[in-house]
C-alpha positions as CSV (number, residue, x, y, z in Angstrom):
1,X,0.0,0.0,0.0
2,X,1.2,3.3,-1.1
3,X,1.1,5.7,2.0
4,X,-0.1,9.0,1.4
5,X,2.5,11.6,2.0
6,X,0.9,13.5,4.9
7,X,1.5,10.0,7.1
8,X,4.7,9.6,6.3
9,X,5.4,13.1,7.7
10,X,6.0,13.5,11.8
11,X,3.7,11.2,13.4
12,X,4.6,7.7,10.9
13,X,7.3,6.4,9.3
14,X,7.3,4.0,6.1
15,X,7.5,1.0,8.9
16,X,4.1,2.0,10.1
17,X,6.0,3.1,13.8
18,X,4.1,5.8,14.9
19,X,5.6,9.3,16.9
20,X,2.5,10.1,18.7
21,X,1.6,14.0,18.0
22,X,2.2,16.3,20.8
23,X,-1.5,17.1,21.5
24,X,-3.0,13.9,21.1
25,X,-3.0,12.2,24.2
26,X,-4.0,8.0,25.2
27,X,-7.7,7.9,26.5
28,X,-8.2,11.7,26.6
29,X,-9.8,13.8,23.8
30,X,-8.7,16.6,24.5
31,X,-4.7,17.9,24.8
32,X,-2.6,16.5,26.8
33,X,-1.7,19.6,28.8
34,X,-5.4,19.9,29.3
35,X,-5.9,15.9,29.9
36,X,-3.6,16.1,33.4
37,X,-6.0,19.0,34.8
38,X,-9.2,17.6,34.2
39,X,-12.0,19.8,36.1
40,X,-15.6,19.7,36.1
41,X,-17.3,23.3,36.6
42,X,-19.8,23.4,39.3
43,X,-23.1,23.2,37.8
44,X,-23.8,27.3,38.8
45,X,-20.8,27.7,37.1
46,X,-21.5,25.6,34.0
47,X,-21.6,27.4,30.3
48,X,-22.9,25.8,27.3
49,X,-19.1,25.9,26.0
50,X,-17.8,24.2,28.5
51,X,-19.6,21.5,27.8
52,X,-17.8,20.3,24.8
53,X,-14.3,20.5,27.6
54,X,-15.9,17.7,29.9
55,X,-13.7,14.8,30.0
56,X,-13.0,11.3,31.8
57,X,-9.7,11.5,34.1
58,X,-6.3,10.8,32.7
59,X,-5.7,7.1,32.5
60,X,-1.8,6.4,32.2
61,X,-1.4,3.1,30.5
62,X,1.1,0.6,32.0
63,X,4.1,0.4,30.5
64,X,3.4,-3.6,28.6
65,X,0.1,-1.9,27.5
66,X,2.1,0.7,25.2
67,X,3.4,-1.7,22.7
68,X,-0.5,-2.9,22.3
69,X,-1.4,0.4,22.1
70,X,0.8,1.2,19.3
71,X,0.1,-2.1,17.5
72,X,-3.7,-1.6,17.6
73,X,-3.3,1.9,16.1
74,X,-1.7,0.7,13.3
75,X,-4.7,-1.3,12.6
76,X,-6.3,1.4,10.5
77,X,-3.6,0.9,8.0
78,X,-4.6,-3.0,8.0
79,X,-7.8,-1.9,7.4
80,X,-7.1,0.2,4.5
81,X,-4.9,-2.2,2.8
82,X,-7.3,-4.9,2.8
83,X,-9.6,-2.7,0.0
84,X,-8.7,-3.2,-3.7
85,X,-5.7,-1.4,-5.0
86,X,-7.8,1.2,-6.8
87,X,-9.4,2.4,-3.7
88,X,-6.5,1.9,-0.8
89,X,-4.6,5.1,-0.8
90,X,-8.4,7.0,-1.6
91,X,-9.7,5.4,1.6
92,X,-6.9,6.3,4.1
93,X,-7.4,9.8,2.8
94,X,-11.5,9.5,3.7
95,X,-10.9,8.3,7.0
96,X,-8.2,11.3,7.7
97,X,-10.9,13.8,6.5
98,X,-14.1,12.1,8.3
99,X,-12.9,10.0,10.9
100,X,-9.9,11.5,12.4
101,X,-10.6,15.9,12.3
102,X,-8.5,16.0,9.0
103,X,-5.3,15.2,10.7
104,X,-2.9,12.9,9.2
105,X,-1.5,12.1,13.3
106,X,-5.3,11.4,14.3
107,X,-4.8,8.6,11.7
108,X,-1.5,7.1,13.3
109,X,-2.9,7.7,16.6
110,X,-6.7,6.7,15.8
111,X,-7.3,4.5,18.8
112,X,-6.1,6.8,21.1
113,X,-9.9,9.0,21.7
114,X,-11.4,5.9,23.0
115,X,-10.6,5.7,26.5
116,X,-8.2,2.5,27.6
117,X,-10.8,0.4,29.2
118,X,-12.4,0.2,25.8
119,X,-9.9,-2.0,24.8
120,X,-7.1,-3.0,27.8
121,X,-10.1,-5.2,29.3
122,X,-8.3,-7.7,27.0
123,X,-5.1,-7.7,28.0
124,X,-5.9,-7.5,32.1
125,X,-8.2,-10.6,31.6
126,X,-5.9,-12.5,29.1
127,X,-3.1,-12.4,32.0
128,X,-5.4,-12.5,34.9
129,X,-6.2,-16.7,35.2
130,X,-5.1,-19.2,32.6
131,X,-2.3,-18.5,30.2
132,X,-3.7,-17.4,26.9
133,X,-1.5,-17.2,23.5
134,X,-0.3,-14.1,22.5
135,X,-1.3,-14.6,19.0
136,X,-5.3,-15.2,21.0
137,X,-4.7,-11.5,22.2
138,X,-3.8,-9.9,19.4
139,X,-6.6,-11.7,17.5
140,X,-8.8,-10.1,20.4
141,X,-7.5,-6.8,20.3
142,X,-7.6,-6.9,16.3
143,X,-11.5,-8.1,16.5
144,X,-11.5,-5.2,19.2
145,X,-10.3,-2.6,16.9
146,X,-12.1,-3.5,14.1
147,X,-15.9,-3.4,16.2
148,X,-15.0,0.2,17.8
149,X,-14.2,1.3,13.8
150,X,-17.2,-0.1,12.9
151,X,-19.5,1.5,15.7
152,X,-18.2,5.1,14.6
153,X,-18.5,4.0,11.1
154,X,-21.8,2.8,11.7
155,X,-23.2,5.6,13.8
156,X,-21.8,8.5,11.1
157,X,-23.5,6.4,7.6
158,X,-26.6,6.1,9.4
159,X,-26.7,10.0,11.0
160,X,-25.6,10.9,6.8
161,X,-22.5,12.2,8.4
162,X,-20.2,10.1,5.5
163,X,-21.3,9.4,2.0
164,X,-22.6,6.6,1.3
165,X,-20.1,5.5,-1.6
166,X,-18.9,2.9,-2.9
167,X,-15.0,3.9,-1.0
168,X,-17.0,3.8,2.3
169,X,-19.5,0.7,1.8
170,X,-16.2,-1.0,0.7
171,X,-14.1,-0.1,3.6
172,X,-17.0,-1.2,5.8
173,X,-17.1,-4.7,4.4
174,X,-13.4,-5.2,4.8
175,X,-13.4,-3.8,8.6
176,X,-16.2,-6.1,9.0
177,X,-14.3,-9.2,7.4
178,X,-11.5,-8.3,9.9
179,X,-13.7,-8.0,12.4
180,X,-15.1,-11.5,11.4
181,X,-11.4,-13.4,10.8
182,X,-10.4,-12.4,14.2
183,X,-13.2,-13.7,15.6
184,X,-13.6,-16.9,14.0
185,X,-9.8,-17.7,15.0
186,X,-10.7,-17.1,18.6
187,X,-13.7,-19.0,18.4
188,X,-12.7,-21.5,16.7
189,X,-14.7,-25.1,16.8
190,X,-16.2,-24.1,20.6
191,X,-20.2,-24.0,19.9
192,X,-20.6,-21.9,23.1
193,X,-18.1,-19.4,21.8
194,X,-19.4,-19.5,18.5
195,X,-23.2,-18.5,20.0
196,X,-22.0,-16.0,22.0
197,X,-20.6,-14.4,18.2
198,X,-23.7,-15.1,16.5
199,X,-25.8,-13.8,19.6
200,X,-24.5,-10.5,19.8
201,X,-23.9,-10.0,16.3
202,X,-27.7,-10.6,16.2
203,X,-27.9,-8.0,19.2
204,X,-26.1,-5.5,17.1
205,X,-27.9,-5.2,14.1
206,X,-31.3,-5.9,15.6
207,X,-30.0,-2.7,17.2
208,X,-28.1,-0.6,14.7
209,X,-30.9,-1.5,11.9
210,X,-34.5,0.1,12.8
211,X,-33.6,0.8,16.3
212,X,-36.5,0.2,19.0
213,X,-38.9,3.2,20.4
214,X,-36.9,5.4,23.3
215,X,-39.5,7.2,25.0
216,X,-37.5,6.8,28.5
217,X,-33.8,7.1,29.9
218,X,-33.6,3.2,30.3
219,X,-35.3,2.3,26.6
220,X,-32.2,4.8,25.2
221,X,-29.1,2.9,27.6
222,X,-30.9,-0.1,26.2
223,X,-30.6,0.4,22.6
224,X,-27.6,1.9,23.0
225,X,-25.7,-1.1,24.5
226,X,-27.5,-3.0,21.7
227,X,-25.3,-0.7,19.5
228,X,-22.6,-1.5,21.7
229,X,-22.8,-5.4,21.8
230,X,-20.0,-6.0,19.2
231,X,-17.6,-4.9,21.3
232,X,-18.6,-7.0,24.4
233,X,-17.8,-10.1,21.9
234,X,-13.6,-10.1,21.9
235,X,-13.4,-9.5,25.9
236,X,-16.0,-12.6,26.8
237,X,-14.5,-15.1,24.4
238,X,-11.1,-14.0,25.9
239,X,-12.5,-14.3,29.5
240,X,-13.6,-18.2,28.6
241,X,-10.2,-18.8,27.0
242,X,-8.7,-17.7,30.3
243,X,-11.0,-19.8,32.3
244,X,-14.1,-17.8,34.1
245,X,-16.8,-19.1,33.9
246,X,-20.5,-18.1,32.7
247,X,-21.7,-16.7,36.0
248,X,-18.0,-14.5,35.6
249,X,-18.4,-13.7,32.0
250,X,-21.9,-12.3,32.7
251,X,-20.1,-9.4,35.7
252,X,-17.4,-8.6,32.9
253,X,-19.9,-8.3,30.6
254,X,-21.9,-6.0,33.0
255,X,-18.7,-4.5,34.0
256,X,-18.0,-3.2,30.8
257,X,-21.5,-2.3,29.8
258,X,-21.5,0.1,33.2
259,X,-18.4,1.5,31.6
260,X,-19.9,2.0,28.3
261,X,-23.2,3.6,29.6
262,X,-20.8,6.3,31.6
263,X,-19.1,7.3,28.1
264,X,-22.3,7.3,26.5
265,X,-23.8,9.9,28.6
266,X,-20.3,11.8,28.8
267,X,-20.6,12.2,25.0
268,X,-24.6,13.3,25.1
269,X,-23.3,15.8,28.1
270,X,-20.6,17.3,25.8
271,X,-22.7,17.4,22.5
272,X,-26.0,18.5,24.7
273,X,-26.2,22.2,22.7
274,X,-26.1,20.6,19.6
275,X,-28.1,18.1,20.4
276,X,-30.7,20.3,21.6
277,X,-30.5,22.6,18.1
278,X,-31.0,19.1,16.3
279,X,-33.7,18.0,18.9
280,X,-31.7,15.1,19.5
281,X,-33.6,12.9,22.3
282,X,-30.9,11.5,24.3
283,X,-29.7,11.1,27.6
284,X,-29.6,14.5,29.1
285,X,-32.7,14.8,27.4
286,X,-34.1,12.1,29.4
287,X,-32.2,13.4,32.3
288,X,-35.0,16.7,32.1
289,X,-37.8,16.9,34.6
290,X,-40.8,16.3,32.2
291,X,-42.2,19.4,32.4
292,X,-38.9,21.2,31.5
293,X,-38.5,19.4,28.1
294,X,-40.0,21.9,26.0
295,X,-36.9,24.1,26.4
296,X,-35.4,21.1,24.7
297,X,-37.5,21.2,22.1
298,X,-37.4,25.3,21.9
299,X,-34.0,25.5,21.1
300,X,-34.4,23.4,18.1
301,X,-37.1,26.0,16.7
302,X,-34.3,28.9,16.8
303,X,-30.9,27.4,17.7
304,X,-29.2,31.2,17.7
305,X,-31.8,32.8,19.7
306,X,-30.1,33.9,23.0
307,X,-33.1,33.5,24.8
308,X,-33.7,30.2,24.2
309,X,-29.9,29.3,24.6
310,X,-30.4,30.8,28.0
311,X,-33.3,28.7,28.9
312,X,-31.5,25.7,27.8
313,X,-28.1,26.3,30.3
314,X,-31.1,27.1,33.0
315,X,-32.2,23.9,33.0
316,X,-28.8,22.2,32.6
317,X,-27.6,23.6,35.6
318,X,-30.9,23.0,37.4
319,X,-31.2,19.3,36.5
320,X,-29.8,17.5,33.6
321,X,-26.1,18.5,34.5
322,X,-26.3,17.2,38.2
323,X,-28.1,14.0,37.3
324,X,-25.7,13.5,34.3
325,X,-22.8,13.6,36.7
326,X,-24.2,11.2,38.9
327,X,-25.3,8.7,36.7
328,X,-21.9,8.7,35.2
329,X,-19.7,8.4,38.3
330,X,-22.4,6.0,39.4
331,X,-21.6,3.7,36.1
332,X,-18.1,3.9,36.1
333,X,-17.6,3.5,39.6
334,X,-20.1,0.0,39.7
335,X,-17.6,-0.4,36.7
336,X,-14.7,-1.0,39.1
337,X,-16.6,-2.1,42.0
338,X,-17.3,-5.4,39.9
339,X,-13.8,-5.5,38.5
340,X,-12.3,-5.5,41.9
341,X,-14.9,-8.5,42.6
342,X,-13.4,-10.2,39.7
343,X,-10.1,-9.7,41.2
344,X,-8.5,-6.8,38.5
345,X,-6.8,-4.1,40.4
346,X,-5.5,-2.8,37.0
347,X,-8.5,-2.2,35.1
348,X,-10.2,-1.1,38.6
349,X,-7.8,1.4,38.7
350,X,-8.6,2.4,35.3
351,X,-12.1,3.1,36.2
352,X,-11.3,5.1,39.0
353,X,-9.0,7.4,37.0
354,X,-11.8,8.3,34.5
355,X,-14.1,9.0,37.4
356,X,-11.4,11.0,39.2
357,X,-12.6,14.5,38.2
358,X,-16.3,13.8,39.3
359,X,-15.8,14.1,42.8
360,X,-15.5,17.6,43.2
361,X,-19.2,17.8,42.0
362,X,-20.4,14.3,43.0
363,X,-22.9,15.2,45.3
């Protein structure tokens, strides 16, 4: 594969070694500088533009975790190469300007805006119990990288974010046959494992494809982790390679559901504004006393009108930011509550890092 020029520049060399860009920072969406210092405003104090600023706590991976890090960043190169020759160099160049804020380092750091637990929930159960192959991990983590592509993929063709072209169907199908390769050497002959793929495959689209009423909070989390159920697949056929058992698998499957219901509300909290102007039902949305909702829905007749704007942060402050808050340190924090049950002091400490900044306005 021919590398487009603007990777080869700074952040990747011809290898496919990445020199991670200054301001892009492992688990943390915003800079690094900013990543260390965290803080979450009071909610008198909140502003509509802070809201795009809120972020988990800085996660510092340890230091066998880096390598993995690296090599699953490079798997959007492996995705890429995988298209036909005429459409290879076009598609690394789509995914730079759609996927990655038009920055050739976003590309050779791509998997470092989801947070570590998204993915190091491999690794800390692979080495917890029974010995499991290296070559089983890096099939995990590849199936891993491959559904958390696909989710973002998924959720920008269906908002109309992305064309829908032939470069972008394409890369789709070959994310999803890497997706499927990794999984299928994991799995191998086991019929349990292999249920558990078909299962939440099934989960997924039944999900993702004419997606289920959500008049209330708990209809929305439950779609959404119906959205979310191909990433659950990797880290449960990992935790029966390493020997727990169902009863086990079902609290890491809960454990990282908790953790993806926390990030799920972080992002509606951040994108609340916008979502409002779009009259976007989601979680803060649901978070609003019923009989403050038509502010909501106000802000989506005028989005520039000050007044309504005004209404909106009134609201926030009032309700929806508090219960936000709470419901997310409350998820991430039942997050490591069962990982310490399951006897993971690493990934328990992950999920207290991300919660970290919440305690100042936890009430």
């Amino acid at each position: 594969m021919t590398i487009p020029t603007a990777l080869t520049q700074k952040n990747l060399d011809l290898t496919g070694e990445r020199r991670r860009p200054e301001s892009w920072e492992s688990g943390s969406t915003v800079p690094r500088a900013a990543a260390d210092r965290v803080q979450w405003p009071a909610p008198e104090r909140l502003t509509l533009s802070a809201l795009g600023s809120l972020a988990f706590g800085k996660v510092r991976l340890a230091a066998e975790h880096r390598p993995l890090r690296d090599w699953l960043n490079r798997r959007v190169l492996v995705f890429c190469d995988r298209m036909p020759a005429a459409l290879r160099d076009s598609a690394l160049l789509a995914v730079q300007a759609h996927l990655a804020r038009y920055r050739a380092g976003h590309v050779a750091a791509f998997y470092d805006k989801y947070y570590p637990p998204a993915w190091t929930v491999i690794p800390f159960l692979a080495s917890s119990r029974d010995e499991v192959a290296p070559g089983q991990v890096h099939d995990a983590l590849g199936a891993q990288a491959a559904a958390m592509f696909l989710h973002l993929l998924d959720d920008h063709l269906t908002d109309g974010d992305i064309p829908v072209d032939n470069l972008f169907l394409q890369l789709r199908t070959e994310v999803w046959g890497e997706f499927q390769d990794g999984l299928a050497r994991l799995a191998g002959s086991d019929q349990e494992a292999n249920q558990t793929v078909e299962s939440l495959v099934n989960l997924y689209f039944s999900h993702i494809h004419r997606p289920p009423e959500r008049p209330d909070l708990a209809a929305y989390e439950t779609v959404f982790l119906g959205q979310s159920a191909t990433s659950l697949i990797a880290p449960l056929l990992i935790a029966a390679q390493a020997g727990y058992d169902t009863e086990q698998r079902q609290l890491i499957r809960s454990m990282y559901e908790e953790f993806c219901l926390a990030w799920r509300i972080l992002d509606d909290l951040r994108d609340a504004a916008v979502d409002a102007a779009a009259d976007q039902a989601t979680a803060v949305f649901h978070l609003l006393p019923i009989e403050s909702r038509w502010v909501w829905h106000d802000v989506a007749m005028n989005p520039s009108d000050g007044d309504r704007r005004n209404a909106l942060l009134d609201v926030l402050r009032c309700a929806a930011y508090p219960a936000a808050v709470q419901a997310i340190h409350t998820h991430v924090t039942t997050a490591a509550r069962v990982a310490d049950e399951l006897n993971l002091p690493g990934l328990r400490g992950q999920y207290h890092a991300l919660a970290h900044p919440l305690k100042e306005v936890t009430p």
